[in-house]
Each structure stands twice: as structure tokens, then as C-alpha cells.
C-alpha positions in Angstrom: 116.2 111.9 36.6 112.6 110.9 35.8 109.4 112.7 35.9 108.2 112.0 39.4 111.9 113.1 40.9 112.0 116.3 38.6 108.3 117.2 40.3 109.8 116.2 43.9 112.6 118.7 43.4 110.4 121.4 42.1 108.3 121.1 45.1 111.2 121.6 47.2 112.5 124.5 45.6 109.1 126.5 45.2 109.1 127.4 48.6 112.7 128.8 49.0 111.7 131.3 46.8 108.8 132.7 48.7 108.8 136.3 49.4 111.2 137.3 46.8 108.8 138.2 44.5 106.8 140.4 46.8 109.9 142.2 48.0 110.3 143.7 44.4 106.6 145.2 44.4 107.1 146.8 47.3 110.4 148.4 46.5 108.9 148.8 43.0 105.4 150.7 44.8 107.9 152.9 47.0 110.1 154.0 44.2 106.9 154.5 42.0 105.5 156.8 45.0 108.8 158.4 45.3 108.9 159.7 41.6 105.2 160.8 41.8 106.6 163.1 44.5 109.1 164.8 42.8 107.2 165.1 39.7 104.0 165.7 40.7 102.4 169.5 39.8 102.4 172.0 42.5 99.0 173.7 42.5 98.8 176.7 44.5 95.2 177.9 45.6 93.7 180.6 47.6 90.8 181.3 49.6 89.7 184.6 47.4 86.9 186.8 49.5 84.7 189.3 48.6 81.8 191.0 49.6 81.5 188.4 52.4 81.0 185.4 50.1 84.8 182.8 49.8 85.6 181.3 46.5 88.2 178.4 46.7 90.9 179.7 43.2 93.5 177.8 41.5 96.3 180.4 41.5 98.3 180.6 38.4 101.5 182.4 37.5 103.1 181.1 34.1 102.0 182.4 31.1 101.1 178.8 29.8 98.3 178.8 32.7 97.2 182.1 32.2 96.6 181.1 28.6 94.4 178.3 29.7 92.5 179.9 31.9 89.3 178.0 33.1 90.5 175.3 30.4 92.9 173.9 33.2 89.6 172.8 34.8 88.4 170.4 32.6 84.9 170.9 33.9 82.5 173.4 34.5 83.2 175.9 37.7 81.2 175.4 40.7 79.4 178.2 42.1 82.1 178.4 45.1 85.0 178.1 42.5 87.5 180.1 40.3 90.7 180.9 38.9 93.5 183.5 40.1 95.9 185.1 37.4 98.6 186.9 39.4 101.2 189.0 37.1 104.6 189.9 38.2 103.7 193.7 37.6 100.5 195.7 37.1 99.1 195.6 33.5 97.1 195.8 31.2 96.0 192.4 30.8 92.9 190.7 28.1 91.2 187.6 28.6 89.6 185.6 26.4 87.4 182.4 26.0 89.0 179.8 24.4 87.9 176.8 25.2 85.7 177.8 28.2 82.1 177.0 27.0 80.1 178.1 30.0 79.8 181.7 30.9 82.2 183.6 33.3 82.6 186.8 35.6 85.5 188.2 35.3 87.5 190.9 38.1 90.8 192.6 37.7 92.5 193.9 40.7 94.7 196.3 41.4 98.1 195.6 43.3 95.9 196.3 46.9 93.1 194.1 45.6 90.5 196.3 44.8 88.5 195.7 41.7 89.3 198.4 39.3 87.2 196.8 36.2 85.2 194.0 35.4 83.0 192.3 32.5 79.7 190.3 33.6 78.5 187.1 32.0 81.2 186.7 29.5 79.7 184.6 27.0 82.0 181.9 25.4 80.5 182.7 21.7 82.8 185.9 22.1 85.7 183.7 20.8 86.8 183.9 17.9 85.3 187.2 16.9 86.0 188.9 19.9 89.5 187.0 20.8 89.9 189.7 23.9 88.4 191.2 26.2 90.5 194.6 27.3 90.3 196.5 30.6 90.2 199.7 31.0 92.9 200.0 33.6 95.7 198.5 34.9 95.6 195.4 37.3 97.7 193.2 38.9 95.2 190.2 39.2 92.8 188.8 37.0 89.6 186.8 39.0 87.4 184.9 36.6 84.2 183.4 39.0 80.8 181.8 38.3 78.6 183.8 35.9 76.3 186.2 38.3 78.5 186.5 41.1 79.3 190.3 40.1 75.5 191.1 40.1 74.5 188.8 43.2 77.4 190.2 44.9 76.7 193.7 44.0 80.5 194.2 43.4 81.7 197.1 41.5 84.8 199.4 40.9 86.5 200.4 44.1 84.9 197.3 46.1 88.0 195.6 48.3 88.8 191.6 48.4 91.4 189.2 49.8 92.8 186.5 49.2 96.2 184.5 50.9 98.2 181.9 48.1 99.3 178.4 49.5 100.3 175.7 48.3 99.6 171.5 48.3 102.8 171.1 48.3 104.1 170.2 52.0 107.7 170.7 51.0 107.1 174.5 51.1 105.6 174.0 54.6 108.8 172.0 55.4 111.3 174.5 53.5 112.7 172.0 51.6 
């Protein structure tokens, strides 16, 4: 077989083959998409009010998020932004500022969500020397917001919020 019959054959092969290479992408990108599902974190939120202003919150449960904190954001808060620390029991649970270089507000709330102490304008310096901050009371929840909402919002001890956990996760809407 010479050259110019080798190149005739070629030609008449190459398109037999047509398609088969895009067939395995697309099973590839659906399998790839599949995985991503299962693996994929589940971040709960909540719409968190309080004297009449709505912060969106990342909830977190496990302790390895509660350690982070405001860390998990990798950014600054917005001013309509925070983080929820829910605890299986009421506590008495510190904070501190590890790698959070802005400063914070931060709430704890009894089990009927009422604030029952809070610290103003936490200032990130406070880590190392102060590694914890320590409430006074017991709490169930621990809010950190946007430095100034306590005094723009006027809050204090006793004053009520609310706040409903869900999920992005659409398996939980589908029981699955």
C-alpha cells in the first residue's frame, strides 16, 4: 500500500468515528456533575432579625466551624451579613478572633433567642493576648454581626430576635 492509498483509507475511516469522542465528554461532564452533588458542602443559613433590621447568617453546628468563625468567610462581612453558632445545649461559650482582621459585634442568645450578653466592636488585636472573650451567662447561640450594629440597633440584654435555619441543599426539601 503506498502513500496516496494509506491517505485515501484514512479519509474514509475519520468520519466513522465521528461522535465518539464527544459521547465520552458528555458522560464524563454528567458524572463529574454527579459527584459535585454528593460531595458538595451543605451550608445551612438563616434569615436572623432583630430590632427590625435582617441579617442573611451562615449557620454553623460542628465544632470545626465554630472554631473558624468569620474565618469561613474569606472576606470581610457585609453590613447585611453574619455568622450563627448554634450549640446542642445552653453554655457558656467564648469567642475569639483568630484570624478575623476586621472588627465584629458579637450576641449570645438564650435558648428563646433573647440576647442575654454581648461585646461591641471586638477588635481583632484582642488575639493573642486576650485569646477569649467570656460571657457572663449562659447561651444557646452565638451571633457575631458587622461592627456597630449593637449601637445602631440600640440592642441590649433582654431584646428578642429570630431567626428560621434552611438549607441549599434541595435534598432536604425532597427528604432524600
Amino acid at each position: 500500500m503506498d502513500a496516496e492509498e494509506l491517505l485515501e483509507e484514512v479519509k474514509r475511516h475519520r468520519g466513522k468515528r465521528r461522535g465518539g469522542w464527544g459521547l465520552i465528554v458528555v458522560i464524563l461532564i454528567i458524572v463529574g456533575l454527579g459527584v459535585y452533588w454528593i460531595i458538595r458542602p451543605i451550608v445551612k443559613q438563616a434569615d436572623f432579625k432583630i430590632s427590625g433590621q435582617t441579617f442573611h447568617v451562615r449557620v454553623v453546628h460542628s465544632d470545626k466551624d465554630k472554631e473558624q468563625g468569620l474565618a469561613l468567610f474569606k472576606r470581610p462581612i457585609e453590613k447585611d451579613e453574619g455568622l450563627l453558632m448554634v450549640f446542642d445545649k445552653s453554655g457558656y461559650y467564648s469567642i475569639w478572633m483568630k484570624n478575623v482582621d476586621y472588627k465584629i459585634d458579637v450576641l449570645w442568645l438564650d435558648s428563646n433567642k433573647k440576647v442575654v450578653h454581648y461585646v461591641e466592636n471586638m477588635n481583632p488585636k484582642s488575639y493573642p493576648e486576650t485569646k477569649f472573650v467570656n460571657p457572663n451567662t449562659s447561651a444557646k447561640y452565638v451571633v457575631e454581626l458587622p461592627a456597630n450594629t449593637i449601637r445602631d440597633l440600640k440592642i441590649k440584654n433582654g431584646t428578642a430576635s429570630d431567626f428560621n435555619i434552611y438549607s441549599n441543599d434541595i435534598r432536604t426539601v425532597w427528604s432524600f
